[in-house]
C-alpha positions in Angstrom: 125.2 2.4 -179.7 123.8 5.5 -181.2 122.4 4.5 -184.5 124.0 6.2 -187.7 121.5 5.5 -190.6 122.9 5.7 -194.4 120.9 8.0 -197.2 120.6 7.7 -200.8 120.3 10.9 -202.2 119.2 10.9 -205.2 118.2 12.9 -208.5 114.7 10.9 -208.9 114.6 9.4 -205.6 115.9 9.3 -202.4 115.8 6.5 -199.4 117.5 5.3 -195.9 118.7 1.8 -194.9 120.4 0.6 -191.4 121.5 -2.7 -190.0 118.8 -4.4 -187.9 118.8 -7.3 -186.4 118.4 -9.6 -189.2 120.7 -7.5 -191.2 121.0 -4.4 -193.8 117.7 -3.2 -195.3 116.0 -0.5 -196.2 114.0 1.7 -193.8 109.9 1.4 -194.5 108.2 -1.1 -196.7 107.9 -1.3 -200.4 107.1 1.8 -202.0 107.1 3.7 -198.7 111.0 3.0 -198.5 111.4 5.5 -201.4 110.7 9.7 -201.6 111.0 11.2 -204.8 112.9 14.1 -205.1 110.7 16.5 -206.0 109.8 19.6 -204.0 106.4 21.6 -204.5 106.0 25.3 -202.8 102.6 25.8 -201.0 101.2 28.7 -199.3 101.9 26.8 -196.3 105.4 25.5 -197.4 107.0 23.1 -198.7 105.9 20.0 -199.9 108.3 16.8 -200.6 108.1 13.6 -202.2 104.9 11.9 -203.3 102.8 14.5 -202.4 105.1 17.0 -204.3 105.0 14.5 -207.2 101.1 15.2 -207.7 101.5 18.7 -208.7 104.1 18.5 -211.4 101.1 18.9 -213.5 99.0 21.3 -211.3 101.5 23.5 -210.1 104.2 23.0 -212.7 105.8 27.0 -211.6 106.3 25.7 -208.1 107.7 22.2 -208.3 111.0 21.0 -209.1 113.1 18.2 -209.4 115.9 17.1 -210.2 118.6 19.1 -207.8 121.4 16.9 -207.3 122.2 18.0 -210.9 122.2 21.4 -210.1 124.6 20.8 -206.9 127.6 22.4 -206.6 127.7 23.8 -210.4 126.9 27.1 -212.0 125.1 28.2 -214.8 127.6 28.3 -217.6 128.2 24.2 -216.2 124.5 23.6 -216.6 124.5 23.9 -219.9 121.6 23.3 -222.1 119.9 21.6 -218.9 119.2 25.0 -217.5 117.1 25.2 -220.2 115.0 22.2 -220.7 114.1 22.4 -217.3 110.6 24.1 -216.5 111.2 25.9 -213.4 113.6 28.7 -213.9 117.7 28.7 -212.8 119.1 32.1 -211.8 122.5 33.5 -210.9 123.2 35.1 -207.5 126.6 36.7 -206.4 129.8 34.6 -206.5 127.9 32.5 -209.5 125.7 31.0 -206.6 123.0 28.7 -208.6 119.8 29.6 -207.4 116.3 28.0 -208.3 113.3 30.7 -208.5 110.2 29.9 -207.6 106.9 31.8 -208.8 105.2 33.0 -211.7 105.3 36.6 -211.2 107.0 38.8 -208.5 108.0 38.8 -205.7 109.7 35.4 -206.6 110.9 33.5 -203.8 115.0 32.1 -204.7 116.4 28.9 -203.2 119.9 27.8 -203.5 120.0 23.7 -204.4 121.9 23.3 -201.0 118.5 24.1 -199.7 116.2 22.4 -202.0 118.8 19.2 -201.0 117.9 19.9 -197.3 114.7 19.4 -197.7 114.4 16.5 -199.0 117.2 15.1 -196.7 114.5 16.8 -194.0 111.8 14.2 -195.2 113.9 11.5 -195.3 114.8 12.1 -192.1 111.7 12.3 -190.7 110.5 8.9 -192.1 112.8 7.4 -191.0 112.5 8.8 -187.4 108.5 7.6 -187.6 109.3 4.2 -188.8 112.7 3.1 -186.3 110.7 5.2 -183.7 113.9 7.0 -182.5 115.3 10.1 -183.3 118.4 10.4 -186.3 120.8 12.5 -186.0 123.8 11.4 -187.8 124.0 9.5 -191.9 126.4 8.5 -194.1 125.7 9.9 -197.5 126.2 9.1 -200.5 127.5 10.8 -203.7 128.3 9.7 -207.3 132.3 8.9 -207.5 132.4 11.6 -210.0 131.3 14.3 -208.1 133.8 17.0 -207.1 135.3 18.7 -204.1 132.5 21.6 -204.8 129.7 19.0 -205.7 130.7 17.2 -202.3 130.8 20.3 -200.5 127.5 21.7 -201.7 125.8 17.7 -200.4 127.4 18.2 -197.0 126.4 22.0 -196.6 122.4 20.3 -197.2 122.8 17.9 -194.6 124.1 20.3 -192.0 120.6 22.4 -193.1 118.6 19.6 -192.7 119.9 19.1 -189.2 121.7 16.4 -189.9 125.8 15.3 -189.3 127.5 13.6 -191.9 129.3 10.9 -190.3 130.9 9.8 -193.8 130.4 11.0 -197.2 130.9 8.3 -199.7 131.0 6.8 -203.3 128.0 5.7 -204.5 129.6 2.4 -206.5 131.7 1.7 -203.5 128.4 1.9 -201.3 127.2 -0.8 -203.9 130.0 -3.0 -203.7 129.6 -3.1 -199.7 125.8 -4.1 -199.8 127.0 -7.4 -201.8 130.5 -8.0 -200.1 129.0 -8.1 -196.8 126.0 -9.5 -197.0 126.6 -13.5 -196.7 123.4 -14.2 -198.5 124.4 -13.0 -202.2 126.6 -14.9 -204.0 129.1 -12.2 -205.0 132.8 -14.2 -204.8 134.9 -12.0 -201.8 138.0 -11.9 -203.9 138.6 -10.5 -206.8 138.2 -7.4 -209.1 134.4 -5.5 -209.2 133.3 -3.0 -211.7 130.4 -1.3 -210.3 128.3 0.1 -213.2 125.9 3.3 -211.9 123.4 4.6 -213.9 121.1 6.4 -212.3 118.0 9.9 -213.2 121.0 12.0 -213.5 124.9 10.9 -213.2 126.8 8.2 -214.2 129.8 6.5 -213.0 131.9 3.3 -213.4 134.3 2.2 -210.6 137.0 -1.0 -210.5 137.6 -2.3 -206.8 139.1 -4.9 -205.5 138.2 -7.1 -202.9 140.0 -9.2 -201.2 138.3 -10.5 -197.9 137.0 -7.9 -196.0 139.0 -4.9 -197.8 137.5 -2.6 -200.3 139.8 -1.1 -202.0 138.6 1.7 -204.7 141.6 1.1 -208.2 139.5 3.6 -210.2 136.8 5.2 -211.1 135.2 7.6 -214.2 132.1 8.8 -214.8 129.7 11.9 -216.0 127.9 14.1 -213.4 125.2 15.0 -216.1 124.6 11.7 -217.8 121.5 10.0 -216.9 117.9 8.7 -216.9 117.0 11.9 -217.3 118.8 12.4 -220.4 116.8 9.5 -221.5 113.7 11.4 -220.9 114.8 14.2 -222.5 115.4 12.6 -225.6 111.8 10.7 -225.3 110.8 14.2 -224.7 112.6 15.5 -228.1 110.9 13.0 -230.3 107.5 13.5 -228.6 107.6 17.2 -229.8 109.2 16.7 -233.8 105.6 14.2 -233.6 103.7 16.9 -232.6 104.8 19.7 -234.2 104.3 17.4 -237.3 100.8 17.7 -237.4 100.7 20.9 -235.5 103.3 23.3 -236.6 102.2 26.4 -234.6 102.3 24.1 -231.0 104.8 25.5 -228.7 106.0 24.1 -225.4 108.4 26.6 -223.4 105.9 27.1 -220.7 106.2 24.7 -217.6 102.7 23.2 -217.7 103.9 21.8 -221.0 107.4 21.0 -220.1 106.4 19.4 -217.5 103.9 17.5 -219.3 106.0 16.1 -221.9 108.7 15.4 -219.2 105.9 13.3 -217.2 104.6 11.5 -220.2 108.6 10.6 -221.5 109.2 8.8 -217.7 106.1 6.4 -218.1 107.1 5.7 -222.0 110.6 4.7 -220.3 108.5 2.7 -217.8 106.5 1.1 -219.5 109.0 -0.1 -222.4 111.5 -1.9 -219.7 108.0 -4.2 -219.5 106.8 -4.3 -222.8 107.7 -4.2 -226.4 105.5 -0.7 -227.5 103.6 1.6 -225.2 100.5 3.7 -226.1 100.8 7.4 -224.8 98.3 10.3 -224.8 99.6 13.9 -224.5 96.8 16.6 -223.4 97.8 20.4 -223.0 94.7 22.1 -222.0 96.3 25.8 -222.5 96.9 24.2 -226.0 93.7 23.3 -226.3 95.2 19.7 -227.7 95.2 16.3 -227.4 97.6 14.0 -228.8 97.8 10.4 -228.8 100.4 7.8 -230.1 102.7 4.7 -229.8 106.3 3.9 -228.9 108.4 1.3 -229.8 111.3 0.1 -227.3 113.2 0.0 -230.9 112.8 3.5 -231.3 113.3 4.3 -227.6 116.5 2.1 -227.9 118.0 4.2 -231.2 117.6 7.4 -228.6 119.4 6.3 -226.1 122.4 4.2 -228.2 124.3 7.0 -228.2 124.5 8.2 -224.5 124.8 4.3 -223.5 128.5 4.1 -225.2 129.5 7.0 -223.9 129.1 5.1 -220.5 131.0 2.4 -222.4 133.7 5.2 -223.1 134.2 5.9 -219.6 134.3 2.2 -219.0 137.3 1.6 -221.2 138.8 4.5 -219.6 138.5 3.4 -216.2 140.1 -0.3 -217.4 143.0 1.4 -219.0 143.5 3.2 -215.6 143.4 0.3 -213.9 145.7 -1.4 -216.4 143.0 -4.1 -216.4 140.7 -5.7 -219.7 137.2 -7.0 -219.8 138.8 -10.4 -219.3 140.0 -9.8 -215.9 137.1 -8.4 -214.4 135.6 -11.5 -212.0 131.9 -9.5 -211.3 129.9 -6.7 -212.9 127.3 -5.2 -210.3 125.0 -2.7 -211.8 123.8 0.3 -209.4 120.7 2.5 -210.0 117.4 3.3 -211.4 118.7 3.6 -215.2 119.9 0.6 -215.3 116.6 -1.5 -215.1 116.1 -0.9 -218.5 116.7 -3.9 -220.9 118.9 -2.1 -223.6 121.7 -0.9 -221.3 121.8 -4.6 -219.6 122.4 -5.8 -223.1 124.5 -3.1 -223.7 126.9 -3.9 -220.3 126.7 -7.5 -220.7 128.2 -7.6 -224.5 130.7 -4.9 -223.1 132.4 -7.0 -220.3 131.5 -10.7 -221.9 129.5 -11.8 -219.0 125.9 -11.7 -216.6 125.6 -8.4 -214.3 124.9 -8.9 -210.9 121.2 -7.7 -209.8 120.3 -9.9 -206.6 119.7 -7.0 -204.5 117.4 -4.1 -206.3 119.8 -1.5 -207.9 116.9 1.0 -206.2 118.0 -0.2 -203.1 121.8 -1.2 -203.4 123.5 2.1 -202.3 121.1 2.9 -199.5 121.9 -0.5 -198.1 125.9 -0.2 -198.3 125.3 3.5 -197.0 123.7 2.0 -193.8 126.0 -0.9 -193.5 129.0 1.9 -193.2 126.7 4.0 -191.0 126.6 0.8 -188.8 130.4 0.6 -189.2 131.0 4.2 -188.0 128.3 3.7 -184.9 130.6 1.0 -183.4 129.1 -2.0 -185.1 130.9 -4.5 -187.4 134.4 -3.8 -187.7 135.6 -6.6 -189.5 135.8 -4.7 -193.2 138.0 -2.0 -194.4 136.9 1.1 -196.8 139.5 2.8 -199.3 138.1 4.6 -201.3 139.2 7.1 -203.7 139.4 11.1 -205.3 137.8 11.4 -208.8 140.3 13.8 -210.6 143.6 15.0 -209.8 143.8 18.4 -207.3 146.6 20.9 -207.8 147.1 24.5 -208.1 148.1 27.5 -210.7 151.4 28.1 -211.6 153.0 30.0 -213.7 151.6 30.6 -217.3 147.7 29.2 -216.1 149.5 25.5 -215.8 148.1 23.1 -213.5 150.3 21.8 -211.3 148.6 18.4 -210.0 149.5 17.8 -206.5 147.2 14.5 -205.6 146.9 12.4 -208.7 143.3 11.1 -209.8 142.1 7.9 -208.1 144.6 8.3 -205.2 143.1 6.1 -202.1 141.9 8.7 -199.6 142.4 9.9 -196.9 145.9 11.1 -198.3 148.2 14.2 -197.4 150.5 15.4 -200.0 153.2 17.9 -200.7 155.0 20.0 -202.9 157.4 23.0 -202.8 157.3 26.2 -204.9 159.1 29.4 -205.6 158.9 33.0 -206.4 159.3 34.4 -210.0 159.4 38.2 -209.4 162.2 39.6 -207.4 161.0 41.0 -203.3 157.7 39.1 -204.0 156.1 39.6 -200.3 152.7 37.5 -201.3 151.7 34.4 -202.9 148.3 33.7 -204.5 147.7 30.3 -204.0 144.8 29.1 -206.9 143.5 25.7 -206.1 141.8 23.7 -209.2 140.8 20.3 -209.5 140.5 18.6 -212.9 142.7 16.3 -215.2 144.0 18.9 -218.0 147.3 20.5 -218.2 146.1 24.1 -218.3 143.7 25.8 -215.1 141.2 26.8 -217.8 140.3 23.5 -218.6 140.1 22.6 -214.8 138.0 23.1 -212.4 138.0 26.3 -209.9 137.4 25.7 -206.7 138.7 28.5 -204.4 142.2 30.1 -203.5 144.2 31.9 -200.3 146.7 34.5 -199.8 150.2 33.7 -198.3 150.8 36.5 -196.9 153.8 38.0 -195.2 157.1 36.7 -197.0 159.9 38.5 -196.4 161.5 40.4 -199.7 163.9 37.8 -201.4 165.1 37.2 -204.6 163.1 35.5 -207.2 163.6 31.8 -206.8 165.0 32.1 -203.0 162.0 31.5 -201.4 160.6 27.8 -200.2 156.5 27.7 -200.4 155.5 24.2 -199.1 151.8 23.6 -200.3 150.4 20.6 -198.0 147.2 19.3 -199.7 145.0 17.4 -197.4 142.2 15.2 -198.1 139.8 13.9 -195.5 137.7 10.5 -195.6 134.9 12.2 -196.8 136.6 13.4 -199.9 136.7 16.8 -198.4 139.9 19.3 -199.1 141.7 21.0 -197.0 144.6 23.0 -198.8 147.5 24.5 -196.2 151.1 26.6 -197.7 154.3 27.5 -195.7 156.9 29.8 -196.7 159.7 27.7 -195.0 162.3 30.1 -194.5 160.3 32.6 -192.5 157.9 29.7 -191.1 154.6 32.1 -192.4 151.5 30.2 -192.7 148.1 30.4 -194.6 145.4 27.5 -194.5 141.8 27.0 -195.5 139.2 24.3 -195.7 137.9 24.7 -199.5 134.6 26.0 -200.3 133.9 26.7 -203.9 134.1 30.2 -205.4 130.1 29.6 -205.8 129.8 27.5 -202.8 127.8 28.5 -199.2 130.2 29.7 -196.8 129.5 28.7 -193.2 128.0 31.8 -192.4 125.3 31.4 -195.1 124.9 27.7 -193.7 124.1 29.1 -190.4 122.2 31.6 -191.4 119.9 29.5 -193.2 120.0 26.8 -190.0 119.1 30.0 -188.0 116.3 30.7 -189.7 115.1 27.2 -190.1 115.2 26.8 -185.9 113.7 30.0 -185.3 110.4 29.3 -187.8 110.7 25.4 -186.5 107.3 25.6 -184.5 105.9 27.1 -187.5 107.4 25.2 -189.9 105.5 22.0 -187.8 102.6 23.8 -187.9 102.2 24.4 -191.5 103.6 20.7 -192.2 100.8 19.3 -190.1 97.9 21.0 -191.9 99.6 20.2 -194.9 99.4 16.8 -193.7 95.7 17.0 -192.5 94.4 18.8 -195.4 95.9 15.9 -197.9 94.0 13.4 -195.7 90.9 15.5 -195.5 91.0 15.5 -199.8 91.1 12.0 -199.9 88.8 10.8 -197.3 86.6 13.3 -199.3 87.1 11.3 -202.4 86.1 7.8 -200.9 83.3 9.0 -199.5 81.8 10.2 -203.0 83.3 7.5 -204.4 81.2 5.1 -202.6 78.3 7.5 -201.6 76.0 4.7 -203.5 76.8 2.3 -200.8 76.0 4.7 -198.4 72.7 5.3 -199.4 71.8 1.3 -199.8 73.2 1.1 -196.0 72.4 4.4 -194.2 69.8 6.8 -192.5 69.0 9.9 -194.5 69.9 11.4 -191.2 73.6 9.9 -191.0 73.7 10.8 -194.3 73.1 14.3 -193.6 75.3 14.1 -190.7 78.6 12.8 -192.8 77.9 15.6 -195.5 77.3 18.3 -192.8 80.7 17.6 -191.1 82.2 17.1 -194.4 81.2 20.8 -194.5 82.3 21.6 -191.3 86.2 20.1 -192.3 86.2 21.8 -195.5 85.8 25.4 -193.5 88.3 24.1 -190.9 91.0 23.4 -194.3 90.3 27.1 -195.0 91.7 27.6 -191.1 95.5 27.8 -190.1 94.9 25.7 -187.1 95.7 22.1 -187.5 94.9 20.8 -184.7 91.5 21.9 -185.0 91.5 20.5 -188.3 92.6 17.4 -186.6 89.7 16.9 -184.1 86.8 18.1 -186.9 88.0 14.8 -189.4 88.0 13.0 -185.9 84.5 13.6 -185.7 84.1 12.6 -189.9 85.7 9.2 -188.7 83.6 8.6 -185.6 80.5 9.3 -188.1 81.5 6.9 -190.7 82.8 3.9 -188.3 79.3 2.1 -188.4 80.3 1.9 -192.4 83.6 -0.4 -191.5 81.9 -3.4 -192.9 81.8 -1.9 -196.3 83.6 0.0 -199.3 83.5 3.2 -198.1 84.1 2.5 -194.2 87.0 0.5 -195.1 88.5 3.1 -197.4 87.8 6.5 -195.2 89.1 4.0 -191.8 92.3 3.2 -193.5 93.0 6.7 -194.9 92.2 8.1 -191.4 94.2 5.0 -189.4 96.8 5.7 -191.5 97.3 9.5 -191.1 96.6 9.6 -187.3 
């Protein structure tokens, strides 16, 4: 059985899970399970996850984060979040999103399909080194709310990162598999669920029902750009009316700063979850300033009221879809990052009269359902059933910009429906057919997401003709959109990729380019790699030089700090493996130390990274 793993992809972090042997867990240990998503740009490429993480500060111009919001929307969507970002969002043709990295010309422009596939890229590859056995195929997993272009946009990063995407699914209904299947938790196996996702930057609430081993998906509601992020933001707001109290002339529109503030907001969210008030200290060295305060998880709480009930909104909303109350909803799971934070427990647990469910870590939850379906779709357990369904209504334009819903909102997928149209102009050879996806009556308060040309109908009079629109949409939530004019039997189809989406060719192209720069792309990645390790090894030794001199020759001494010179002008190299064998040597020096601090620090940073 070819193993099928299931990824998390998320705004603040992403993670993998499968089904081993003593059932669904996460792939790696502890903190190693997780990669942020964040993305830094070296001169020798990219850098992803913790490592990226360390030079939001440093390299502020060069690292971002945050991409999933950016997936699948365009800049007029954004909104003021284009803007309180510190790395700058540019438009390309067909309102292609486009992230540009660099603080002068010639800026290098990356598309958030490609940002995505790196960081799928790294998950990937951890993965790989911890199962010990090459991935090829994941279920992945998007918010509920996300759209046919948002969906389209994750699937067209997976195919970068060299990955298939077995399944794309729900994020809430991934949660609701983790506890139905797993024996252990104590999550009743019939009833109604509402799945409550909060995560860095989406939101959505979803009723299923479960009755054995079916998961059925009633409804679901949500916010794409609602989340922990907003949270920060809103720390972030606060932070700089303090400031500027004291210091009217501070400024803070460059990224050093943003991304300052945006740092120091996260760990005041932190640390309030723990702890009643929090101490923070703000320094901006272009500033030249230092400034130092406290928080209260009262006035955190205040800032983040309002953005908790509109979650509560969309709650009510997705009850009166389900024509369900509070009352009748048996179990409340909560999914994601957000939701660790004390106030919005209190918040969900007034809402719907009763505990949440948190036995397995809401970090964790969606990973695990995402590798339980993997294992599902790679010939494992079969004894459960997944229905899940389609956030918002898909139709198309007709006349007077109406929108003309074909599939209803929260239909189960996969589904195939139909519906027959006319002409309205006399000899009308050619139909326009304008698919949008959205819940309003008129197109312009709907989402575009592409359109065709029926082409090829003989001249009739207006009304005469019979246009058969067949809507189709796949497991994965994926559309595909086909019309027939029935009395001449002329056909148009096409799969749907968003007006601003990547068309196959520009998937390809960037595949292309990513295969034919692979050995390089190693390359770089290793001395990446060996460089890191060389920096810290450097810092435990000075760290613990002291010891050294209590327990060494001045001639090993001399020898560690000549080859510590001889690696730092191999770093300036481009050959890693050179690299490699020179902090080799550094650790064959330093093994006589493995009794003490520093031997046991520089052995377990070169162990590790060997």
């Amino acid at each position: 059985m070819r193993r099928i793993i299931g990824i998390d992809l998320g705004t603040t972090n992403s993670l993998s899970a499968t089904v081993f042997d003593e059932g669904p867990e996460v792939i790696g240990e502890g903190e190693n399970a997780v990669t942020p998503s964040v993305l830094s740009l070296s001169n020798s490429g990219w850098l992803v996850g913790q490592e990226a993480q360390e030079r939001r500060i440093s390299d502020p111009e060069n690292t971002v984060f945050s991409i999933k919001r950016l997936m699948g929307r365009n800049l007029d969507e954004l909104g003021e979040i284009a803007n309180e970002l510190p790395y700058q969002i540019v438009e390309g043709q067909r309102k292609l999103l486009k992230v540009r990295i660099g603080e002068s010309e010639p800026y290098k422009d990356f598309t958030p399909q490609e940002l995505s596939a790196e960081i799928l890229k790294k998950v990937k590859q951890r993965a790989e080194k911890s199962l010990g056995e090459s991935v090829e195929k994941a279920v992945i997993t998007v918010p509920a709310y996300f759209d046919d272009a948002q969906r389209q946009a994750t699937r067209a990063a997976a195919e970068i990162a060299g990955l298939e995407v077995a399944r794309i699914i729900n994020e809430p209904t991934a949660a609701a598999i983790a506890y139905g299947l797993d024996e252990k938790r104590d999550l009743q196996k019939d009833g109604l669920v509402a799945v409550y996702d909060l995560g860095g930057g989406t939101f959505d609430i979803s009723i299923l029902k479960l009755s054995g081993k079916i998961f059925k998906v009633i409804a679901t509601h949500g916010n794409t750009q609602l989340g922990g992020d907003d949270f920060d933001q809103a720390v972030v707001e606060t932070l700089k009316k303090r400031i500027q109290h004291e210091h009217p002339e501070a400024e803070f529109d460059d990224p050093e700063s943003k991304q300052i503030l945006k740092k120091t907001a996260e760990s005041i969210k932190i640390e309030l979850s723990l702890s009643p008030e929090t101490d923070y200290s703000l320094e901006f060295p272009k500033l030249d300033l230092l400034f130092t305060g406290v928080f209260k998880v009262e006035d955190f709480e205040s800032l983040i009221t309002p953005m908790i009930e509109q979650t509560l909104v969309s709650c009510r909303h997705v009850l009166k879809e389900a024509k369900l109350s509070t009352a009748q909803i048996d179990e409340v799971v909560l999914v994601g990052g957000s939701t660790v934070i004390p106030g919005v427990r209190k918040k969900i647990e007034s809402f719907f009269g009763r505990s949440p469910h948190v036995a397995i870590d809401p970090y964790k939850v969606v990973a695990i359902g995402a590798g339980i379906q993997g294992h599902l779709l790679a010939g494992g357990r079969r004894d459960f059933l997944l229905l899940d369904v389609i956030p918002l209504a898909l139709g198309i334009e007709t006349l007077g910009g109406t929108f003309s819903k074909i599939i209803t909102g929260n239909t189960t997928i996969p589904i195939e429906e139909n519906e027959t149209f006319t002409t309205n102009v006399d000899d009308q050879t050619s139909i326009d057919v304008n698919i949008f996806q959205g819940e309003r009556e008129l197109i312009k308060d709907c989402r575009a997401l592409g359109q065709f040309k029926l082409l090829g109908i003989p001249p009739m009079k207006a009304g005469l003709p019979l246009v058969e629109v067949m809507f189709r949409v796949d497991a994965n939530g994926i559309l595909t959109v086909s019309a027939v004019e029935k009395r001449s039997g002329k056909k148009a189809e096409i799969e749907v990729i968003p007006f601003h989406g990547l068309t196959q060719f520009e998937i390809e192209r960037i595949m292309e380019d990513s295969f034919e720069h692979a050995i390089d792309d190693f390359n770089e990645r290793q001395l990446i790699e060996f460089r890191q390790t060389a920096e810290r090894v450097f810092r435990g030794i000075e760290q613990n030089w002291n010891v050294a001199e209590n327990s060494l020759s001045k001639l090993d001494r001399d020898e560690i700090r000549k080859q510590m010179e001889v690696v730092r002008q191999s770093m300036k190299e481009q050959d890693s493996q050179a690299l490699k064998a020179q902090l080799d040597v550094l650790g064959d020096l330093t093994r006589p130390l493995a009794d003490t601090a520093i031997g046991r620090s520089i052995l377990a940073e070169l162990q590790d990274d060997a």
